[in-house]
C-alpha positions as CSV (number, residue, x, y, z in Angstrom):
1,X,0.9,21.1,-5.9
2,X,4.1,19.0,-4.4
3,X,4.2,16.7,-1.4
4,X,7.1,15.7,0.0
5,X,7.7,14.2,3.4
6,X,8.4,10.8,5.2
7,X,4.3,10.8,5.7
8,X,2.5,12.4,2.5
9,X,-0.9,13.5,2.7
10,X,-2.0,13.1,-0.7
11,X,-5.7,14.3,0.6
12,X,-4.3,17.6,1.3
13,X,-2.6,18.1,-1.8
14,X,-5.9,17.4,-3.4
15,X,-7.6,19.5,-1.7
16,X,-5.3,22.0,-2.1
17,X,-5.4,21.4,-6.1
18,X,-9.1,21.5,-5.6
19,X,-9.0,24.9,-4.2
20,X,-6.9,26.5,-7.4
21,X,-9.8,25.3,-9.7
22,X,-9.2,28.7,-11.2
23,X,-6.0,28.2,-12.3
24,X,-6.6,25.3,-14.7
25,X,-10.1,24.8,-15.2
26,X,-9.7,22.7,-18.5
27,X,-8.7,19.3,-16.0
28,X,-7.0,17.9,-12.9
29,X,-5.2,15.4,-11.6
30,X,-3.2,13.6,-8.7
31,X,-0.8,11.3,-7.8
32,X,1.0,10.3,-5.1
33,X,3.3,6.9,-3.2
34,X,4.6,7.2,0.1
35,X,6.6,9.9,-0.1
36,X,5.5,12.4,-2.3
37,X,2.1,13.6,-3.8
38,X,1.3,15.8,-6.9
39,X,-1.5,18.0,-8.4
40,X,-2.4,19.4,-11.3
41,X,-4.4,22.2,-12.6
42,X,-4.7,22.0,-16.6
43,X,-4.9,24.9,-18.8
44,X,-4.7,22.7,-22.1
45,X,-2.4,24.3,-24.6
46,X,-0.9,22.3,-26.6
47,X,-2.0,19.2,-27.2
48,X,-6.0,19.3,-25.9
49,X,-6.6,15.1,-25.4
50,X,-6.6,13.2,-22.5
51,X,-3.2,12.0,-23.1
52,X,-1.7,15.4,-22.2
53,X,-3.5,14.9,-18.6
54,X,-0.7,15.7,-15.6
55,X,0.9,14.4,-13.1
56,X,2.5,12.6,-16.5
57,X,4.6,9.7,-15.9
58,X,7.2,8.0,-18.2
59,X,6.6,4.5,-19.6
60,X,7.5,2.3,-16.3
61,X,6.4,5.0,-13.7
62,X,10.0,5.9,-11.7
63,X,8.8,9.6,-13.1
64,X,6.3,11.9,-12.6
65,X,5.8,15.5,-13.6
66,X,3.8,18.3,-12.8
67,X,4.5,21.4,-15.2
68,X,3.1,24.2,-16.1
69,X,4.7,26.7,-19.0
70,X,5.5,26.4,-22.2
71,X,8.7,24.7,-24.2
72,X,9.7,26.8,-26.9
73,X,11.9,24.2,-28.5
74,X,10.4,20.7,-27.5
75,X,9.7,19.9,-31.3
76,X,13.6,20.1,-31.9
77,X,13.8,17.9,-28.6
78,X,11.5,15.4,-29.3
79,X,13.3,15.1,-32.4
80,X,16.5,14.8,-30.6
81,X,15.1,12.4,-28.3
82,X,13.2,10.1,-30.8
83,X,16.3,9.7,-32.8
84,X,18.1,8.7,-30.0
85,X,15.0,5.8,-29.4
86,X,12.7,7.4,-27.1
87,X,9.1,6.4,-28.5
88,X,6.0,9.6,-27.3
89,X,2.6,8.7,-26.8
90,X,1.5,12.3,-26.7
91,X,2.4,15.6,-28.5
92,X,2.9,17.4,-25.6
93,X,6.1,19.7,-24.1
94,X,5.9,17.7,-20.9
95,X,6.5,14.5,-22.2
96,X,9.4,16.0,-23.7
97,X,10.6,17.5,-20.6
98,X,10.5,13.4,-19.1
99,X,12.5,12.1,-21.5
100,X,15.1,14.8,-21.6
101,X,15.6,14.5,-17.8
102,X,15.8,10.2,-18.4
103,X,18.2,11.2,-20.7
104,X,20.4,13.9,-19.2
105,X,19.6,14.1,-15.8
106,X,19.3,17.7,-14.0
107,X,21.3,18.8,-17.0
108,X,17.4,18.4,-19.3
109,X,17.0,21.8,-17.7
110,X,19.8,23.6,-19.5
111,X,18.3,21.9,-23.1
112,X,14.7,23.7,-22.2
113,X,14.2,27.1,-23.9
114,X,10.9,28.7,-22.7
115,X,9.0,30.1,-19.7
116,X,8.5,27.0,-17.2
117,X,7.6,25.8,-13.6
118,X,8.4,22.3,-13.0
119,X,7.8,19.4,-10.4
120,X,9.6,16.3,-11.4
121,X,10.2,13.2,-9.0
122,X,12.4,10.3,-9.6
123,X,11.1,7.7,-7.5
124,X,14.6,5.5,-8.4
125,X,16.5,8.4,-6.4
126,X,13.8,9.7,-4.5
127,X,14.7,12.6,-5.4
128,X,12.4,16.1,-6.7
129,X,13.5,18.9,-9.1
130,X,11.9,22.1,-9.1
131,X,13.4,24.1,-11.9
132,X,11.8,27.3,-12.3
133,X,12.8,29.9,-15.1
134,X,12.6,33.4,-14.3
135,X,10.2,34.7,-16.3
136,X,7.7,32.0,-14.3
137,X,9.2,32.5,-11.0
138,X,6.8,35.3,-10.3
139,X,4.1,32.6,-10.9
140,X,5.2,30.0,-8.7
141,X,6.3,29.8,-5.4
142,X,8.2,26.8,-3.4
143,X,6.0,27.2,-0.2
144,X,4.4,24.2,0.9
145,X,2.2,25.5,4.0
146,X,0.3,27.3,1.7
147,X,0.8,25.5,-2.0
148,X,-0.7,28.3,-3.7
149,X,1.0,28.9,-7.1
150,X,1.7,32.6,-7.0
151,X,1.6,34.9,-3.6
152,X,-1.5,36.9,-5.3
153,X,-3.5,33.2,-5.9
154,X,-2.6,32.6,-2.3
155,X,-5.0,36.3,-0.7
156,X,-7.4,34.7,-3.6
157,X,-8.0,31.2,-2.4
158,X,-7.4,31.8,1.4
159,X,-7.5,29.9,3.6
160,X,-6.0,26.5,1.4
161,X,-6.7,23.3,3.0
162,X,-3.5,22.2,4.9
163,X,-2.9,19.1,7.1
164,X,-3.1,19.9,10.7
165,X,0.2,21.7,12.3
166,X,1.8,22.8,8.8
C-alpha cells in the first residue's frame, strides 16, 4: 500500500494493509511522515528474520521501500555494492534494491533482473518510484482509491477501507 498526498492518512493505508492479510500472512508493517504512508504484507522468502520486515529503510531513514518480488541477481549486486562501501544488515533483495537506488538513482532499476513491484520514497526529493516489471504488472496495480494489489484481490477484499471522498 502507498500514500501520497499533501495530507496522508496513514490510518487508511493500514487498514487497507489490514484488509490484504491474505496476501502476506507471514508479517506486516507501516510507515508513514507527512506526506506519504506505506504498508506491507510479508510473504517471507528469502531471508525469514525480523530484519527482512518492510517498509525497509536505509541507514539514516531519507528511504523507504515497499517491495514485493524477487531479485534474481541481488547476490552479484550486493557484491557490487559492498565493494563499493555499502555495509547490509540483512540478507535480503530489498535492501539491495535501497542501496542500488542511493547509488544510481532511477537508473537501480535497469541493474534489477527479476519479477518485481516496487514502492520506493526519497524523502530528500520527496519523490516515489513505482517500478514495476512486466511479469508483476498483472499483480500490482497503481490505483490508490482502491489499494488492492491485483484487480482480482480487489472483488476478493471488497469493500477496502478508504478515507472519506476517495
Amino acid at each position: 500500500m502507498v500514500s501520497v498526498s499533501s495530507s496522508v492518512d496513514a490510518g487508511m493505508v493500514r487498514r487497507m494493509t489490514e484488509a490484504l492479510t491474505h496476501r502476506g500472512p507471514d508479517d506486516h508493517g507501516y510507515w508513514a511522515d507527512e506526506h506519504c504512508a506505506l504498508g506491507h504484507r510479508r510473504l517471507s522468502i528469502i531471508d525469514l528474520s525480523p530484519a527482512g520486515r518492510q517498509p525497509m529503510a536505509n541507514s539514516d531513514g531519507s528511504l523507504q521501500i515497499t517491495f514485493n518480488g524477487e531479485i534474481y541477481n541481488y547476490q552479484q549486486l550486493r557484491r557490487e555494492l559492498e565493494s563499493e562501501g555499502y555495509t547490509f544488515r540483512t540478507q535480503t533483495d530489498t535492501e539491495t534494491i535501497l542501496h542500488a537506488y542511493d547509488r544510481w538513482g532511477d537508473e537501480c532499476v535497469s541493474h534489477l533482473r527479476g519479477m518485481f513491484a516496487l514502492g520506493l520514497w526519497d524523502a530528500r526529493k520527496r519523490r516515489l518510484l513505482l517500478p514495476a516489471t512486466e511479469q508483476a504488472k498483472s499483480h500490482f496495480s497503481r490505483n490508490w482509491a482502491t489499494g488492492c494489489s491485483s484487480l482480482q484481490n480487489c472483488r476478493r477484499c471488497s469493500p477496502v477501507p478508504t478515507s472519506p471522498g476517495r
